[in-house]
N, C-alpha and C positions, 0 to 999 in steps of 0.2 A: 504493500500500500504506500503509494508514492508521500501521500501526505506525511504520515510519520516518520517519513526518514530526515525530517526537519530539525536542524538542532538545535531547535527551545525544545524538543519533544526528548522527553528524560522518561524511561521507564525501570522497572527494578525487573521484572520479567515479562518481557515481549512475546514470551511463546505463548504464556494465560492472557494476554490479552486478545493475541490472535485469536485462538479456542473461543472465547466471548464472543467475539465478533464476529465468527462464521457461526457461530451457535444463534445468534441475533438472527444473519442472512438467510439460515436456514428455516427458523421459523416466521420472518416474513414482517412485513413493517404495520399489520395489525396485531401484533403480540406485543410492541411496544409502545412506550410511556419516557416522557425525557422531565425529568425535574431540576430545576436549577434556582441560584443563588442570580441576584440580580446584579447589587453594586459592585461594581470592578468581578464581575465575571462576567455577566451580557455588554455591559459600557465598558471602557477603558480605564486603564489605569492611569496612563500616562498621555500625551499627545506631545511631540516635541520637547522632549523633557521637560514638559510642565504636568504637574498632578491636575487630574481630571474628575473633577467633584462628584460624589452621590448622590442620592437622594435628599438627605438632610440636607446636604453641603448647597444641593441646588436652590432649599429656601433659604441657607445661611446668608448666601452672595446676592441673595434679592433686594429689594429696596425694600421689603414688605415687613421686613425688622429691624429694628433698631441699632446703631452702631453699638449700645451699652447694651442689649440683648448679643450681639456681634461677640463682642469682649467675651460673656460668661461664657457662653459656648464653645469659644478656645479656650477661656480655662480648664473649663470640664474634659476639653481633648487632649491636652497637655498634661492632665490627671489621668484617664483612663484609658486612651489607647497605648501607652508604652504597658499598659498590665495586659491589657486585650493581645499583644501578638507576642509577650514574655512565654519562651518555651520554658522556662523553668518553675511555671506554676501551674498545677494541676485546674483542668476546667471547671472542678467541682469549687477550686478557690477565688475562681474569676467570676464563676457566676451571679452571685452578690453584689460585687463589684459592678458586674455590665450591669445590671437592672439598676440600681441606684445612678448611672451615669446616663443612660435614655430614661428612667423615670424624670431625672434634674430637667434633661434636656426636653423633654415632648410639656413639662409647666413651664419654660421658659419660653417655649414659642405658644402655647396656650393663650398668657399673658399678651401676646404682642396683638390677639385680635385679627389674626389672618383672615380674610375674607377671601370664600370660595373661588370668585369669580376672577381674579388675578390668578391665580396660581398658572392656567397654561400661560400669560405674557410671562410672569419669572420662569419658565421653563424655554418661552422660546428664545428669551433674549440670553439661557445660562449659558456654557459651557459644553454644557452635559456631549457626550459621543458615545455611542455603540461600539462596537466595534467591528472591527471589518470583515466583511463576510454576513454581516446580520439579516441583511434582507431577504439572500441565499437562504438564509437558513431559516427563518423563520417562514418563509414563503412556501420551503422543500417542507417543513412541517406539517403546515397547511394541507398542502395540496394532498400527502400522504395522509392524511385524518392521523395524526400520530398526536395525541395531546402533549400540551407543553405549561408544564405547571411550573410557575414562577413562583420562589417563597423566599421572600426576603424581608429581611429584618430594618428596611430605610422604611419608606412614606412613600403607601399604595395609591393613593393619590398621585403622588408625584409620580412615580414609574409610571402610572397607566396613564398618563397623558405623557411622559417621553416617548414610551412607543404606540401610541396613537398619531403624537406627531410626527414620526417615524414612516408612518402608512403602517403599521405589522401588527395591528391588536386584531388579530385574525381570531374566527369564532374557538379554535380549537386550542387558546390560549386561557389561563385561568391563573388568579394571582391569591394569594393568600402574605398579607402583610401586616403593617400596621394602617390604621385606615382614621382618618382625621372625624372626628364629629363636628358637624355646625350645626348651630341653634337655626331658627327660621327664618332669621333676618342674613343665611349664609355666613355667620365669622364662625370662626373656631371656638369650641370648648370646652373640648376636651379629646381625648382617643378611646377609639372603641377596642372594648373586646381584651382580651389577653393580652402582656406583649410582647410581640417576637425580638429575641433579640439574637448575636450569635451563638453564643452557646447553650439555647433553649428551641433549637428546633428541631430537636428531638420530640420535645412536649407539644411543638406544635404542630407536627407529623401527627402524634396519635391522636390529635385534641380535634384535627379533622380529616380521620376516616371517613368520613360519608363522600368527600372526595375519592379516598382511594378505595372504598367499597366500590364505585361505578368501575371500574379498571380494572377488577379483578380478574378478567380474558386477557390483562397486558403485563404478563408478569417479567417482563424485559426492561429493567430500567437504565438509561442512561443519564447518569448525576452529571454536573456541571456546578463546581464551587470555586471561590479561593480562598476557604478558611477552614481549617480542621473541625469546627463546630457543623460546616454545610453536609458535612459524612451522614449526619443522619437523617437529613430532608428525606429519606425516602423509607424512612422504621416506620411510616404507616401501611404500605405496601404489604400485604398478606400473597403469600403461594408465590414471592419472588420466586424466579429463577434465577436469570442472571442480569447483573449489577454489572454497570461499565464506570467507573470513576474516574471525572478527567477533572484535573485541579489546576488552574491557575496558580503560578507562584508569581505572583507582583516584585514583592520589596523584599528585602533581606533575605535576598536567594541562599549565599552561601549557606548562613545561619539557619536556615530553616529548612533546607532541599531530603536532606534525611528522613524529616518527620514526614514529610508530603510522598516521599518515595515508599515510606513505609504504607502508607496511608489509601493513599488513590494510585490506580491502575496507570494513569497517564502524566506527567507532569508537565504542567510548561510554562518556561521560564522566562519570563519576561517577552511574553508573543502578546500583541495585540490585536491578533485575530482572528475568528472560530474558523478557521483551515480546519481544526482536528476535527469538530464538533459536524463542521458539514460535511462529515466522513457517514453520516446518517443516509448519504444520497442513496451508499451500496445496500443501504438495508430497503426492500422494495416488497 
């Protein structure tokens, strides 16, 4: 497979991946199911050596909040992402940790009164990029009726108008996020529902099965993450067979390329493009 012979593509054994992959083509592109991680693994990481915002980040750089809202929110990031991608702390010690750091952060844009009706202008004027290959790939989903369950721990609001603006919120896409509440007069006031965050989407895999109840004929999943917590987007999935895992490594490749090789089927290091991912063509 021409694709993989790319070197951002890092694998620990190429011959179990292969086996998956003809085991996928053999049983056919309705036995499959593709679930994935949104921020910096559908979007980019980078663009020109400049970092390329998420979903938060996309309301952070808006005008729709405040420079003194601005401030706390890089405080909160300068506090909790160096614990967020620390290999030397176990997930169960992080987890605490991340809820109390998007708890802080979703009452601090609470506060700011965000009104529904702007959000797609702060989206069209952000940053924000897919990455390349996306439209391929979300189009080859499509047309293959292959479902594509997005679950990400940013602001479901904000994704599903990036890729709506996009052209790709095709019918056989479904998102599972955090999701903004507004009162009736449209501002903000709070978030609904549980919250996802990284290293609780394991709970939010099982917490909705009734999604992967309808799936249960697609027991072939292909994951798409770039964080050690994305591994378990797919523990809702009952009578798996077989599991393809392709991991993004963004940032502090050397540091971290072990854990990931240990971890997912596929790695790829510093690529900003689903080349790998539109390897779904051969599954038909």
């Amino acid at each position: 497979i021409p694709e993989l012979s790319n070197p951002s593509v890092c694998m620990k054994d190429p011959q179990r991946v292969q086996e998956i992959l003809q085991s996928m083509v053999k049983a056919g592109s309705n036995t499959v199911q593709v679930i994935t991680d949104f921020d910096m693994t559908l979007t980019r990481f980078a663009y020109n050596g400049k970092r390329c915002p998420t979903s938060h980040n996309i309301l952070e750089n808006s005008n729709l909040i405040t420079s003194d809202c601005k401030e706390k929110l890089t405080e909160l990031l300068n506090i909790y992402y160096p614990i967020e991608i620390d290999t030397s702390r176990s997930a169960e010690e992080k987890l605490p940790l991340m809820v109390e750091w998007w708890t802080k952060a979703h009452e601090l844009l609470v506060e700011q009164k965000i009104r529904k009706d702007l959000l797609a202008t702060a989206v069209r004027e952000s940053d924000a990029m897919l990455r390349e290959g996306f439209k391929r790939f979300f189009d080859c989903l499509n047309q293959q009726n292959i479902p594509l369950l997005i679950f990400s721990a940013g602001i479901g609001d904000i994704l599903e108008e990036v890729i709506r603006q996009a052209g790709i919120f095709h019918r056989n896409v479904k998102v599972i996020s955090n999701y903004m509440d507004f009162d009736e007069s449209g501002v903000l006031r709070a978030f609904k529902g549980e919250l996802i965050h990284i290293y609780n989407k394991r709970e939010g895999a099982l917490l909705n099965t009734d999604h992967f109840q309808d799936l249960r004929t697609r027991p072939n999943v292909v994951l798409l993450g770039d964080s050690l917590g994305d591994l378990h987007m797919a523990d809702g999935v009952q009578d798996l067979k077989n599991i393809l895992k392709i991991g993004f490594l963004n940032d502090k490749v050397e540091d971290r390329k072990q854990a990931y090789l240990d971890s997912y089927d596929i790695v790829l290091a510093k690529d900003e493009t689903l080349d790998v991912p539109n390897l779904l063509k051969y599954i038909s």
